[in-house]
N, C-alpha and C positions, 0 to 999 in steps of 0.2 A: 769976778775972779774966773767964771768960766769961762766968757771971751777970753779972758785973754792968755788960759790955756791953749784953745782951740787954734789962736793966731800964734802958739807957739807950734803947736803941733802942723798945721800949715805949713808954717816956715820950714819946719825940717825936713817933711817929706818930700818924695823924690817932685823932680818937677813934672808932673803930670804933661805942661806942652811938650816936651822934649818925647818923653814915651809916645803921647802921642803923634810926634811929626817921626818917630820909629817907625810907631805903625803902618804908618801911610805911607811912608818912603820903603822902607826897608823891614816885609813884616818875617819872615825869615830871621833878618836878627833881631826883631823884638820877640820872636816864639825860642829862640837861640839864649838870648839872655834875660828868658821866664824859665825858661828850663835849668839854667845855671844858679839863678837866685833862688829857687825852687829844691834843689838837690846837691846845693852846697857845690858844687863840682868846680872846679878850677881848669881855664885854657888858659896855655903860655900865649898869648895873641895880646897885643895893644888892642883898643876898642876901634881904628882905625881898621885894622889889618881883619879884623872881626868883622867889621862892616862890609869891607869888601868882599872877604870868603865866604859871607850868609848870602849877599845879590850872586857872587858867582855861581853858588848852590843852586839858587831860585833858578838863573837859569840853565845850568845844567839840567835839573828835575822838567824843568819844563820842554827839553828836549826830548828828555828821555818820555816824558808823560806823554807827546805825540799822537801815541797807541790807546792812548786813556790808563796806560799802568806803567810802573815803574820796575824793572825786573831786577832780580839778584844782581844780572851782570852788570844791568846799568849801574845800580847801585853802586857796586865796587869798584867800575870806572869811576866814577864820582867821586868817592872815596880816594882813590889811586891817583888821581887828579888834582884834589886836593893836598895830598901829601906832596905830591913831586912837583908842581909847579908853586906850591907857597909854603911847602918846607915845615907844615904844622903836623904835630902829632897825630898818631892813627885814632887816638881816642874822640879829640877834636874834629877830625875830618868826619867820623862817623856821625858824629851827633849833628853838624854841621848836614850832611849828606841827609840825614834822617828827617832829620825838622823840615830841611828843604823840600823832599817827598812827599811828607805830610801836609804840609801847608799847600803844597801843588795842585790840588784840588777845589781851593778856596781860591778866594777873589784877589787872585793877584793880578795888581796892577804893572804890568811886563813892561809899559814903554817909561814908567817912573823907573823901575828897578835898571834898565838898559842906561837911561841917564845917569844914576847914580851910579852904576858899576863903571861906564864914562867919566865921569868925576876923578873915583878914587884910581884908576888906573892909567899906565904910559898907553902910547900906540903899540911897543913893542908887545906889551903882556894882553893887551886884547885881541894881535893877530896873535899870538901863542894860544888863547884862548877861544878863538875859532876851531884850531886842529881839536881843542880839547870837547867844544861842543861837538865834531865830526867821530870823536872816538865814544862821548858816549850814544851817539845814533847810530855808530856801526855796532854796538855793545851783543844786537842779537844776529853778526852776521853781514849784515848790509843795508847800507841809508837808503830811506825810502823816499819817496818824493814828499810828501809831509816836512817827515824831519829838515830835507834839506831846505823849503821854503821856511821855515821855521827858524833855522839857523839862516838864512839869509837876510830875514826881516831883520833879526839879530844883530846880524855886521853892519846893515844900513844903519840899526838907529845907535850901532858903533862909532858910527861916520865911517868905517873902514872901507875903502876900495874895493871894484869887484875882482880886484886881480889880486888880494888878500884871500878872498872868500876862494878863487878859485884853486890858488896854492895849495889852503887849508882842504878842499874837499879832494883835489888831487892825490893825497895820500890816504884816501879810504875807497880810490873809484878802485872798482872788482873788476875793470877792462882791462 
């Protein structure tokens, strides 16, 4: 009788490979939706559109991280960024922004996240998302050579063009 509780309780719970191909892929939204099962909280976002704005996080934080720190302003670009290019609420964008941060310090795997941010989006929204990695490395002022190799590795494993990437930085050069 107690197997075959235990193979009930199995059955129901969540699927463990799923969580974990989260993990590995996209850990951003697996710290993103521990945090929401965790604190009840609700985002208006499909699980799709969730996915894409936790890898967009990851890398925006890891622009912004560069310096080895994430600053207010970065933050709020990130935030700002998220609201106005995918139209989600400030509460969403925040937590989204925050997890992203936090996690940035840990062992993320950047050329997995680049592929899958690849995946879920057009060409059009990844060069749109070039200017937006460029505004949070100008966030203290001015892109440094760092950030800007960092966003370029970026666009490559975008597939995007260097004449994307150079559009994109042309609106934050200080010349």
């Amino acid at each position: 009788h107690a197997v075959h509780h235990r193979t009930a309780a199995v059955a129901q719970a969540p699927n463990r490979e799923d969580f974990f191909e989260d993990y590995v892929k996209n850990k951003v939204y697996y710290a993103v939706r521990q945090h929401l099962q965790e604190t009840g909280q609700q985002v208006s976002l499909s699980e799709a559109d969730l996915r894409k704005l936790s890898l967009a996080g990851g890398l925006m934080a890891r622009v912004a991280h560069t310096d080895q720190q994430v600053t207010p302003a970065e933050m709020q670009i990130m935030i700002n960024a998220l609201q106005a290019n995918w139209g989600i609420d400030a509460l969403s964008a925040e937590l989204v922004a925050e997890v992203a941060a936090a996690e940035i310090s840990r062992d993320l795997d950047y050329y997995r996240m680049t592929r899958e941010f690849f995946n879920y989006t057009t060409e059009p929204e990844r060069q749109q998302f070039l200017t937006v990695l460029f505004a949070v490395a100008a966030a203290d002022g001015q892109v440094d050579a760092a950030e800007r190799e960092g966003i370029r590795r970026i666009a490559r494993s975008l597939q995007l063009r260097q004449s994307a990437f150079i559009h994109a930085q042309s609106q934050f050069d200080s010349d």
